[in-house]
C-alpha positions in Angstrom: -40.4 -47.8 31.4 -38.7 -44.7 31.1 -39.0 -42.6 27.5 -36.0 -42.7 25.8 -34.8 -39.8 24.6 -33.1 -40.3 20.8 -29.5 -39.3 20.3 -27.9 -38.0 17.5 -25.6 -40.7 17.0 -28.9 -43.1 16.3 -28.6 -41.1 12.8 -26.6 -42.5 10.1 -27.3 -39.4 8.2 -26.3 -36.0 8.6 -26.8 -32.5 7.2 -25.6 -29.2 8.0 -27.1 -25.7 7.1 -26.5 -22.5 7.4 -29.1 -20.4 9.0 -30.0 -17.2 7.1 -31.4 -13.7 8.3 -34.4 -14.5 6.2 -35.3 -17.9 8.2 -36.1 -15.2 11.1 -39.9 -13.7 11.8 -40.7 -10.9 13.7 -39.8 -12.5 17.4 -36.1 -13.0 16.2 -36.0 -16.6 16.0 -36.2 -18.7 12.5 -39.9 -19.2 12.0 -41.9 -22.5 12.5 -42.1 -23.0 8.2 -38.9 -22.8 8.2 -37.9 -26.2 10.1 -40.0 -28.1 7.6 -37.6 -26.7 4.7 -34.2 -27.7 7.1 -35.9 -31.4 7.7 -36.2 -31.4 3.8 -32.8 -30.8 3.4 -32.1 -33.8 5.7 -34.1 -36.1 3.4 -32.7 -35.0 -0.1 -29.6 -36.4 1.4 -31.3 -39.7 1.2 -32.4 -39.4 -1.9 -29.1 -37.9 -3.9 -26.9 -40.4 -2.0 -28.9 -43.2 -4.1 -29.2 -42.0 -7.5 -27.8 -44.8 -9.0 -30.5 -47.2 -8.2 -33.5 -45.2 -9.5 -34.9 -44.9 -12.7 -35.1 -41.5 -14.3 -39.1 -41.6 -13.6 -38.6 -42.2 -10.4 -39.0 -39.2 -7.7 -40.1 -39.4 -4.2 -43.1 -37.0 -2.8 -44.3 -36.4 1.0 -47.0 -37.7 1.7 -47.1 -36.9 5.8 -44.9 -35.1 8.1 -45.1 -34.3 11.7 -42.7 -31.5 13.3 -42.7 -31.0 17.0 -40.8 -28.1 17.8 -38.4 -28.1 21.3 -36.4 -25.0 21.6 -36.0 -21.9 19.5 -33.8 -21.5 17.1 -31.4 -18.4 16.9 -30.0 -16.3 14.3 -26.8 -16.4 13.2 -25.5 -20.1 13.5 -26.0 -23.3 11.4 -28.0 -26.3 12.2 -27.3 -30.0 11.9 -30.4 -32.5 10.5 -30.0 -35.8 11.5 -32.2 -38.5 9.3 -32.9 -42.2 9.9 -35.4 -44.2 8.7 -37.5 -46.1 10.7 -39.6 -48.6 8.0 -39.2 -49.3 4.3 -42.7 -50.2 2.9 -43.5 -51.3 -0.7 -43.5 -47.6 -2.3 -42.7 -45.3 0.8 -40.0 -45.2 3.5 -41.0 -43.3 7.2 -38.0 -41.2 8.4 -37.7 -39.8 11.7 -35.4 -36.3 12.0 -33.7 -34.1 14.7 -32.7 -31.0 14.4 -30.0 -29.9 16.5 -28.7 -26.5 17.0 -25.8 -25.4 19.5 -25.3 -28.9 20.8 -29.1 -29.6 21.6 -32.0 -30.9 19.9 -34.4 -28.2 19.4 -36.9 -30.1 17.0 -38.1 -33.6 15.8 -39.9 -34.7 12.6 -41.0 -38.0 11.2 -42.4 -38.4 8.0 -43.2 -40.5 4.9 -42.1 -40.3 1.5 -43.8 -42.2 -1.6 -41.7 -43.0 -4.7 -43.9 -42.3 -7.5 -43.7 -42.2 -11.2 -43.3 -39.2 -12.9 -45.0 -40.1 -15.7 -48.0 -41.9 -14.4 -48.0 -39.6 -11.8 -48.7 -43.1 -9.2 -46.9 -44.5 -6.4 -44.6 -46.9 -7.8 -42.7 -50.0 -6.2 -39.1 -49.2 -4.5 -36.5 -51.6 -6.8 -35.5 -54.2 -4.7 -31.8 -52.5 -4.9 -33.5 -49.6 -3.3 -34.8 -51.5 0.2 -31.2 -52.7 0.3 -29.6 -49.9 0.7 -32.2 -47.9 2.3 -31.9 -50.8 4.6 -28.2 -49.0 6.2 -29.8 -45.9 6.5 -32.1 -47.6 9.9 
């Protein structure tokens, strides 16, 4: 069975940001750290987009992520995160990313996040109203 390659369209979500000078290390292209704070971008648009269903002690931390890196990326130009998520557990959601740059994929990511309680400083359980529309976001 051949691997299937994702494709950008698989990703309900999209981000897009601009790639600065700074993101750059000393071989010219935007440094490995760097992708981790792009892919972060991609899964705050998860989390703004559903503000309405969580409580004001609710905020989501990661607890894993994994970034295998394809291609270099160059400065100048902009990149494009693309987010789905691939299961909705009790407290955490796993997400799986590609960043694309000039047309091509040039990294992947999947992670977890855990909704926890500011306060208690705990995981806490996604509200039901959460799952649902997490739930589009597959």
């Amino acid at each position: 069975m051949p691997n299937e390659q994702p494709k950008p369209s698989d990703f309900p979500l999209s981000a897009i940001e601009k790639i600065r000078y700074g993101d750059t290390d000393r071989q010219g292209h935007v440094n490995n750290a760097v992708y981790a704070t792009y892919f972060e971008c991609g899964r705050v648009e998860i989390i703004q987009s559903m503000e309405d269903v969580f409580g004001a002690d609710d905020a989501f931390v990661l607890a894993t992520i994994t970034i295998d890196y394809l291609a270099e990326v160059l400065w100048p130009g902009e990149v494009e995160i693309r987010t789905r998520l691939t299961k909705i557990g009790n407290s955490s959601i796993a997400l799986e990313q590609l960043l694309i740059n000039e047309g091509e994929v040039r990294a992947k990511a999947t992670s977890v996040m855990v909704m926890t309680n500011t306060s208690t400083r705990r995981s806490a359980p996604l509200p039901e109203a959460a799952k649902e529309r997490l739930r589009t976001f597959m």
